[in-house]
N, C-alpha and C positions, 0 to 999 in steps of 0.2 A: 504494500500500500504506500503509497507516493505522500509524502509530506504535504499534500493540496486534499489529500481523499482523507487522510487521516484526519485533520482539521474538520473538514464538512462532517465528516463521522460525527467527531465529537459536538460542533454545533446542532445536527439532529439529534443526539440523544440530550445534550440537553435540554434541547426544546420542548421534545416530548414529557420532558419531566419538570418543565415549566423552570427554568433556568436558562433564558437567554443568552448566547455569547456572542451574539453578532458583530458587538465592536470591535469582538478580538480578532488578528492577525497572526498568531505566536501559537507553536503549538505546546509551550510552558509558560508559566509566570511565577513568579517572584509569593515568596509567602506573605507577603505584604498586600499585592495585586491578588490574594488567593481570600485575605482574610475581607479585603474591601469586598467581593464577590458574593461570599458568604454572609455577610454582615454580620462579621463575630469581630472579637480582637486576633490581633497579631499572634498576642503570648496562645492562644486556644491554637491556632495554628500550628503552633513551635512546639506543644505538647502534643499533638495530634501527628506530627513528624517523628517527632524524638522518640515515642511509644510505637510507629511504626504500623498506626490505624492510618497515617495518610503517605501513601508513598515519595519521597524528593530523591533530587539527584542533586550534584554538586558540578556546576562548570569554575573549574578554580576555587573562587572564594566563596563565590552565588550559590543558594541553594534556590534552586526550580522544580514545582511539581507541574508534572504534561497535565495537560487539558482533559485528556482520557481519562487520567486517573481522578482527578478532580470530579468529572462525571461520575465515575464508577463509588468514589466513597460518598457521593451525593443518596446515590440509588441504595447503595450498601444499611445507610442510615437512616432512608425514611421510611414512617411513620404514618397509621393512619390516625386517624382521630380518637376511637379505641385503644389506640397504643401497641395495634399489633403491628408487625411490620406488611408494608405493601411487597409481594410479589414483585422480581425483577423485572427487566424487560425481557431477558430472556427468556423469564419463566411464561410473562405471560404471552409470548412469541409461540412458544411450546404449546400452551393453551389453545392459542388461537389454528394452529395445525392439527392438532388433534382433534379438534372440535369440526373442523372441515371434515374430515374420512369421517 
């Protein structure tokens, strides 16, 4: 998957799950650019790195987490109103094929 397909990827999954990235161009950002996205602080960020629930990479000094994975601990994490967790997408992808036959 080509660094243009990867991006679109990830801006349709988030979409679907109601998280926006249309402004972005990058297929990582900064835990700073990650915590403004999520509307949390920085430090939840740098805990959620450090613990290794939110995956980063290091270019040099930078730490980056990709866009995918950003999606993916989105999905990982939510929640329905009950407090049980929603079905992924791929779960409910699976659902939806099976329910065809």
């Amino acid at each position: 998957m080509t660094a243009t397909e990867t991006l679109e990827h990830a801006r349709r999954l988030a979409a679907e799950l109601g998280f926006p990235l249309d402004g972005l161009d990058r297929l990582a950002v900064s835990p700073r650019m990650t915590a403004r996205l999520l509307s949390v602080s920085l430090s939840q960020i740098e805990k959620r790195v450090a613990s290794g629930e939110l995956r980063a990479f290091r270019v040099g000094r930078c730490v980056r987490i990709e866009l995918m994975e950003l999606v993916a601990f989105i999905e990982r994490n939510r929640q329905t109103r009950d407090g049980r967790r929603k079905p992924s997408v791929r779960a409910r992808a699976i659902d939806l094929i099976e329910g065809a036959r």
